[in-house]
Phi, psi and omega in degrees: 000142190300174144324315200262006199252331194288145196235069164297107140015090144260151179001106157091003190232131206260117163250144182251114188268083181219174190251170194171177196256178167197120180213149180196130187068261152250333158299134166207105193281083215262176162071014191280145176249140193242128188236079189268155180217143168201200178278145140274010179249328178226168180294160181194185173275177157258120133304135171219168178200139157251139174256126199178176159246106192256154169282188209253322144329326168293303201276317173288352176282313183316315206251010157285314184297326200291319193284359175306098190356151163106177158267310184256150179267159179240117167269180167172121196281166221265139154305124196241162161261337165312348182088343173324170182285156174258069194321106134213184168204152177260357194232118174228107154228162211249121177282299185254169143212161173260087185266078177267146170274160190194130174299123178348269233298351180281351193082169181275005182237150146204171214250120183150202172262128182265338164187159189240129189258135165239146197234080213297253179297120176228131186256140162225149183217147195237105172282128164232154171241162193029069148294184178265163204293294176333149153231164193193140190232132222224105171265133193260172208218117141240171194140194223250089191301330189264004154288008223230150236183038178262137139250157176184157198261147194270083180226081205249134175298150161305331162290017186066021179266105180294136307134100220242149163303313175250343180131174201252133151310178194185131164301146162251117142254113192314155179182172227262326158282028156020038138267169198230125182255143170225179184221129199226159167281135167238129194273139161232166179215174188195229191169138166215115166317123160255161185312324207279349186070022119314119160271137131261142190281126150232153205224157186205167160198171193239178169277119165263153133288140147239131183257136139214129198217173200264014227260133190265174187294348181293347182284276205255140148290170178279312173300332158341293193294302166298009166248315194306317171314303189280338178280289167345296184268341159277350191277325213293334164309308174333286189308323176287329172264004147299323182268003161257346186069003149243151167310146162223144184193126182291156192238354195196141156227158173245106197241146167255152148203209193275334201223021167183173182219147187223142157242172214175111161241132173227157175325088177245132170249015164300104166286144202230160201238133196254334187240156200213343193066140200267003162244036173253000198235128175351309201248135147331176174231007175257000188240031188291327186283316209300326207262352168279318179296327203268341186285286185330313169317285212284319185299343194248339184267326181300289222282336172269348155286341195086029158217078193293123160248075242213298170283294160346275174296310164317326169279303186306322170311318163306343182278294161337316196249042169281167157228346189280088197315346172286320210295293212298297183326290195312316187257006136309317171324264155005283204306325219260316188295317173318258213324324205269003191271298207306282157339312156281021137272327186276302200276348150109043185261352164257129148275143199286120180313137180086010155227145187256000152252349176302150157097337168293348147330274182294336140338287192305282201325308175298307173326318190273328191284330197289323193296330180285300172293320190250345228303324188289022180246096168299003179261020179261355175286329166323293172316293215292315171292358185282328187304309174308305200284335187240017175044041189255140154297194142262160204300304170301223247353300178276347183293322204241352152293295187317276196305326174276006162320280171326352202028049167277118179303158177194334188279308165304040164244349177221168208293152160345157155045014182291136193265317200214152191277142186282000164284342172299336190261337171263323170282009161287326169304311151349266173357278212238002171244144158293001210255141193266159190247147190264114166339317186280288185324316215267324164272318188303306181281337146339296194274345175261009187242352161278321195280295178310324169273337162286322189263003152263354203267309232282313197282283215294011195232031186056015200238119189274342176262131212245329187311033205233316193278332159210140172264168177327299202299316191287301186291344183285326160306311171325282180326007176203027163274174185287000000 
């Protein structure tokens, strides 16, 4: 192999080397030598590159391929008898190619990267025999490490395998593969080479999950077992990075059984925040699992009901990681209007198209609440009649059944005698308007539509203690901001 050709390693980073197909559409490029690199400690992108001394043929089929339907291309490595791993991903896409021009006299070959691969997912499987019976799958996490409520005596394997006094914690979440999820630190260790040819040994770790259950593959197959593991552990992420106020989210699995070994890498271009504070998070963090063991329930009772908070929680994160103060509001905004559509669905406060009789029900209630709250406003008949005409509430009307369904508080965030909270009014502006909200208002109702929406997320996941979303003190300030 050239000089240009050579993969030096850096820290902490595993590169794979193997020959293999690349097809995408009707093009198929066999016989390719393939060089992926990604992280082991943390998310990253996946790089892939092919390499080689290729004909000039190769490079117009390369650029036949690139134009092919789709987004992604398919790899897959050449089969060995050595037992070696076995490489592929269905999500490939060829960023570049080196489709260089060069004088005839130079030949019909040349030496070097012939195209650079970007790899949303990549699997590798490794076969064995007599392995152990357990099967198990061990996800690795990033996100914001001192949300994890772990200790443990410094007892590690060379394979990274922890060692605990009393055991790893661990969750009960029911489930269809009667696995048992625990939570353990897992160690990497790496090297860093110097000019003098010198090593030094460094070492870093991340947080794992691990599911496993005892279920033999005649019961649960193994991709069974490895989709039930991945649903199981994103609803449980969800939750978790709601009660932390940064995303967590896994970058890698490792699944074991008797007769294979599976690695799972997938591409993340997300930045995750390592540290988060512990009077920074929504949930205590001595009380993380307990409030992990009762959401993941409840996020799941919801969701066989039709009332998926799915959408919900993913925008209040987007929101959370936001930094444009407008940007942050709109989507708490966003978040509390899901949850209030999904509820005037549930409860028939919409009517459904093609039946004439849903919706008069909730008709008549809005008649009666405007006539009651507003009647003295002559510009309410216009409303009242757009409303009737479009079968709709108006927005506090269901917002404000949903909250007190939920017995979620908001009035102690604003002064005495306040009738409806005044963030409905800076996101009309927002909204529906030209007109700007004054930097001080704009955070105080930021925050108070953030507290309201936490202490209703908190209620709808089973979990009654809300002080994490405001304290006394933090709401008595709100109340008596502009």
């Amino acid at each position: 192999m050239s000089e240009i050709d050579r993969v030096d390693p850096r820290p902490f980073e595993a590169v794979h080397e193997f020959q293999g197909t690349l097809t995408q559409g009707e093009i198929v490029l066999s016989d390719q030598h393939f060089v992926v690199t990604h992280s082991t400690r943390q998310p990253s992108l996946i790089r892939g590159r092919i390499l080689g001394d290729e004909s000039r043929n190769v490079l117009y089929r390369l650029s036949a391929l690139m134009n092919q339907p789709g987004i992604y291309g398919s790899l897959w490595s050449k089969d060995t008898e050595r037992g070696g791993p076995i490489y592929e991903s269905n999500k490939v896409f060829v960023r570049s190619s080196g489709g260089r021009l060069w004088p005839e006299e130079y030949g019909g070959r040349m030496k070097g990267v012939i195209a650079e691969l970007e790899i949303e997912e990549l699997t590798s499987t490794y076969e064995r025999e007599h392995g152990e019976n357990e099967r198990r799958i061990s996800f690795a996490l990033a996100g914001p490490r001192d949300f994890w409520p772990l200790g443990w005596l410094r007892s590690q394997s060379d394979t990274g395998e922890v060692g605990f006094e009393h055991g790893p914690p661990s969750v009960e979440i029911p489930n269809p593969t009667r696995a048992k999820l625990q939570f353990a630190p897992h160690y990497v260790f790496s090297s860093i080479s110097f000019d003098d040819g010198r090593e030094l040994g460094i070492e870093d770790y991340y947080h794992s999950i691990i599911v496993k259950t005892d279920l033999p593959p005649t019961e649960i197959p193994d991709d069974e077992f490895q989709c039930q593991a991945i649903k199981i552990v994103d609803d449980l992420l969800l939750v978790a990075s709601v009660a932390a106020r940064y995303w967590i989210d896994w970058f890698s699995f490792h699944f074991s059984a008797s007769s294979k070994l599976v690695d799972h890498v997938r591409s993340r271009r997300e930045s995750f925040v390592e540290s988060v504070g512990h009077r920074n998070t929504l949930v205590d963090r001595g009380k993380a699992f307990d409030f992990l063991t009762i959401a993941v329930q409840a996020l799941r009772e919801h969701r066989d009901s039709g009332f998926d908070l799915y959408l919900p929680l993913i925008t209040v994160m987007t929101a959370n990681t936001s930094e444009l103060p407008e940007q942050r509001f709109l989507f708490y905004f966003m978040a509390l209007e899901q949850l209030k559509d999904m509820y005037a669905q549930k409860k028939g406060l919409v009517r459904t198209v093609g039946s004439k009789s849903e919706g008069k029900c909730f008709i008549r209630d809005v008649n009666l609440y405007l006539d009651k709250r507003l009647a003295d406003h002559p510009a309410l008949t216009l409303v009242k009649e757009k409303t009737v005409e479009l079968d709709r509430p108006p927005l506090w009307y269901v917002l404000e059944k949903l909250l007190l369904e939920y017995d979620v508080e908001w009035k102690d965030l604003y002064p005495p005698n306040t009738e409806k909270p005044t963030f409905i009014g800076v996101r009309n502006k927002l909204v529906h308007s030209a007109e700007s909200v004054e930097p001080a208002q704009l955070y105080f109702d930021t925050e108070r539509l953030r507290v309201v929406l936490e202490r209703l997320l908190l209620k709808l996941l089973g979990w009654q203690d809300a002080y994490g979303a405001a304290s006394s003190m933090e709401a008595e300030r709100l109340a008596y901001g502009s």
